[in-house]
N, C-alpha and C positions, 0 to 999 in steps of 0.2 A: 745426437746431443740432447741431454736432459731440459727439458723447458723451465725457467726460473723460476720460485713459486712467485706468486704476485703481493703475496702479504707478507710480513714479518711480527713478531711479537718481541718486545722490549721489555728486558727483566732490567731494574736499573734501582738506585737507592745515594744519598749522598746525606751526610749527617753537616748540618749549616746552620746559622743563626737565620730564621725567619720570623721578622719581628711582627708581621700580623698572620696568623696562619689564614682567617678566612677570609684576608682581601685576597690571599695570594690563593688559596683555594676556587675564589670567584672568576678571577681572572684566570686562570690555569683550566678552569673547563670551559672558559668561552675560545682558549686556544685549540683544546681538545678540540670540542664540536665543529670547531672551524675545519678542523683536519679530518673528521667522521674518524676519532680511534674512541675504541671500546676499550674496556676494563678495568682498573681497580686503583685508585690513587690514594694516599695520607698524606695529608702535611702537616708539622706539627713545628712550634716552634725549633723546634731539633735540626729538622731537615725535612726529605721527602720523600715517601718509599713509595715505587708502583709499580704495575703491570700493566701493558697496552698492545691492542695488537691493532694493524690498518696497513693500509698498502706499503709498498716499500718505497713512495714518490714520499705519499705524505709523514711514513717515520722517519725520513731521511729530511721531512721541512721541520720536523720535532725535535729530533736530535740540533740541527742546526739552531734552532730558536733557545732551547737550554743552553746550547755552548755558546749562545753571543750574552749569555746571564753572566754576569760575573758570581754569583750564589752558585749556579748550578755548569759553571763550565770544565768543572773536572769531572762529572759521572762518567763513570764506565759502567755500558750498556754489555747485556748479556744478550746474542739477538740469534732468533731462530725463525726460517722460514716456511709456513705454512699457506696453506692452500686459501683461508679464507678467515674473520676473524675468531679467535678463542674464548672471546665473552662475549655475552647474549647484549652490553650493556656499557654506558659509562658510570662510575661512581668514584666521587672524590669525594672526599670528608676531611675535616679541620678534626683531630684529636690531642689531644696531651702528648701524647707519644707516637713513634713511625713506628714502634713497635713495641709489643704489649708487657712489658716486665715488672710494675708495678712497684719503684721500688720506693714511691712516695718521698720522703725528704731526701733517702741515701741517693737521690738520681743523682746523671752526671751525664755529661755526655762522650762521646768515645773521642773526641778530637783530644780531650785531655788525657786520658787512659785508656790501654787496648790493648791485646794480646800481641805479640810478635807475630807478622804476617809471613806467611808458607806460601810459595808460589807451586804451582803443582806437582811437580819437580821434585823439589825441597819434601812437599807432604809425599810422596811415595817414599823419597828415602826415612822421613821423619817415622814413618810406622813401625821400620825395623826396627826402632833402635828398643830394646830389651826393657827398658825405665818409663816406656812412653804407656800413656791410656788414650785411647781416642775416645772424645767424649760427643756424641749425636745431641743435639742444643735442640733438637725439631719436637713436633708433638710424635706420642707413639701410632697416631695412623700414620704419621708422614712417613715413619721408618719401616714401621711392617711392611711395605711395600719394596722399599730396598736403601740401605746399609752401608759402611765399610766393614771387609771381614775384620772379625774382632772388636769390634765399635761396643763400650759400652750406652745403652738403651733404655737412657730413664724411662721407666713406666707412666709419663706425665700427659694429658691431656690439653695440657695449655701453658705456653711457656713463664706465665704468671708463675707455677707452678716449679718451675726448674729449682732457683737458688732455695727454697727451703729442701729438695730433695737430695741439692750438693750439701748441705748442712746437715743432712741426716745420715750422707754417707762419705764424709768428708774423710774416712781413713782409706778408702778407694782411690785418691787422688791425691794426698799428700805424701811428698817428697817424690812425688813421681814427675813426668814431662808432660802434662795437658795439651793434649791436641784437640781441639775443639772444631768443630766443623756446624753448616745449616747448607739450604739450600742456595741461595746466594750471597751470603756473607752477612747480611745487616744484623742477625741476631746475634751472631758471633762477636760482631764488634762492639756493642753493650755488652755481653754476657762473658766476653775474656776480661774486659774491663773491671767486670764485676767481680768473677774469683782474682785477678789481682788486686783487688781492693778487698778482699777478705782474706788474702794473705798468702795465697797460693803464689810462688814466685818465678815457674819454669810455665807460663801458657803460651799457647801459639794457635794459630786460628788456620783454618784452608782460605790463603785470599780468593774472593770470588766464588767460593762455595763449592758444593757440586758441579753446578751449571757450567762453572768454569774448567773444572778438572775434568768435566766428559767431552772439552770443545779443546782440548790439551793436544795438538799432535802430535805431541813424544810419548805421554803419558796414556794418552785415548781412554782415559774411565779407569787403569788398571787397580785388580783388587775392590773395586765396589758391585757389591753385587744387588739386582733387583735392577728397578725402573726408581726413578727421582719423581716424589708427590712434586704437583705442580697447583696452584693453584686457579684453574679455570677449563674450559670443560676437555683438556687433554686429559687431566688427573696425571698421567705419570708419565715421564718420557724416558727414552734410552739415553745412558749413561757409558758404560761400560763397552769398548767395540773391540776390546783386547784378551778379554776373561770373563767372559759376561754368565749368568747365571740366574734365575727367577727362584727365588724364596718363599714368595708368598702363595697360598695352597685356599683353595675353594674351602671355605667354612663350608661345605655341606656332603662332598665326595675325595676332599682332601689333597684332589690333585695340581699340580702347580698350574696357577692363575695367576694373573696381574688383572684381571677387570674386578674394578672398584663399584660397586653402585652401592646405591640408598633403599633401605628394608622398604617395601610396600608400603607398611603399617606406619604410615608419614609421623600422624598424629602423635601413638604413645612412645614409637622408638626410632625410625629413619635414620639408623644406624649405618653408617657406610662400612659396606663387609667383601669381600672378595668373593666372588659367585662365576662359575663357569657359565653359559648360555646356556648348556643342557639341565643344570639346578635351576637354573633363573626361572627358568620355563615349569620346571618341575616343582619347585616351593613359591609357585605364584611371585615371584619376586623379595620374598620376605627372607629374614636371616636366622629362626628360627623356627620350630615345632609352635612353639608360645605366638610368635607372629601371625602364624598359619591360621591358627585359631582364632583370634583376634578378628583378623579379614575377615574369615570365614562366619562370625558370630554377625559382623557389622553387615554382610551381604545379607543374612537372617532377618535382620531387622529390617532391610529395607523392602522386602514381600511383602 
């Protein structure tokens, strides 16, 4: 019999009224540290989106201490078992927004407006359908990494970025079936909101994201291929346990890679680029010819 892993990591998000974000920010990390979990929390008057990882005694007094909230006793947690924790770290921050979309006065928040939600199910069947677009709401490192087949792939760096690019290609998507997806839902649910408030009137979102359709046991991942960007030092997990497939290819020998690292050259580029171990080794860690040299000049200098 397999031995249980002893930690867990909590993907979780809930869009609420929270009327002081940084009393609740204060008090939310002295619960944290009380429970020793690491990793990455926002709260913003909106609601509260985070990542945590710690044992599974103390995510299990976490979970419980949110669900006796009346604010936060409907999150549904995305939880995955690992060996020890995923971030080096705690951080909680007080922001404007639980997540980055920028849209200044047009905000809103999604309990008012929101795409039709797809249960995974629903989205496997929803891809066939002939009129549908699946549309990837992530940044493009998230998806280089891994996809649904056929997913259109804004080329965008930063989801600030997303709605002027659906504006600039708004004949890709109208009168067609918007299927929008992210990795666990929360962007999705501002950003369906967002094309039906600029007039798009057939969207639907994947409830619960990736993370959810790869924890699916009917559906096990099918049709997504690659690994799912994560944010903390996994970088990508398995997704797909039904048709699974790697996409992404070593910027340096081309062959399929999923390891993500950061160019050497920290300073000018620290570029996160896919690199096999045998490249890694072989281009000093950097992600180009240009990097190489770079190192190579700054070691000069220091003789």
């Amino acid at each position: 019999m397999t031995e249980a892993a002893p930690y867990q990591v909590l993907l979780y998000y809930i869009y609420c009224d929270i009327e002081c974000p940084e009393t609740y920010r204060d008090e939310h990390r002295e619960l944290c540290e009380s429970l020793e979990l690491y990793g990455r929390i926002i709260v913003g008057k909106e609601g509260i989106n985070g990542t945590v990882s710690g044992t599974v005694e103390n995510c299990a007094k976490y979970m419980q201490v949110m669900k006796n909230d009346p604010l936060t006793a409907d999150v549904e947690y995305k939880i995955d078992p690992e060996q020890g924790h995923v971030f080096p770290k705690l951080s909680i921050k007080a922001r404007d927004e639980i997540v980055s979309l920028g849209l200044g006065d047009e905000d809103f928040s999604p309990t008012e407006t929101t795409g039709e939600y797809l249960e995974p199910k629903e989205w496997l069947e929803a891809m066939k359908d002939p009129n549908a677009v699946i549309l990837d709401t992530r940044n493009d490192y998230e998806w280089e990494l891994g996809h649904f087949k056929n997913a259109i792939l804004p080329p965008v760096d930063s989801f600030r970025d997303l709605p002027q690019w659906i504006e600039d290609n708004r004949e890709k998507f109208e009168g067609k079936r918007i299927l929008a997806y992210c990795t666990g839902g929360i962007r999705c649910e501002k950003f369906t909101g967002h094309l039906v408030r600029r007039g798009f009137d057939n969207v639907s979102q994947l409830h619960g994201g990736i993370v959810s359709y790869g924890k699916d046991p009917e559906v096990q991942g099918e049709d997504y291929d690659g690994q799912c960007y994560v944010f903390d030092e996994r970088i990508g997990v398995p997704v797909n346990s039904k048709n699974p497939s790697v996409i992404a290819h070593c910027v340096h020998c081309s062959e399929p890679c999923e390891r993500y690292i950061n160019c050497a050259n920290k300073h000018e580029c620290n570029d996160q680029h896919f690199s096999c171990e045998s490249c890694e080794e072989k281009n000093q860690g950097c992600c180009s010819a240009e990097c190489i040299e770079i190192i190579a000049s700054q070691k000069l200098e220091t003789i």
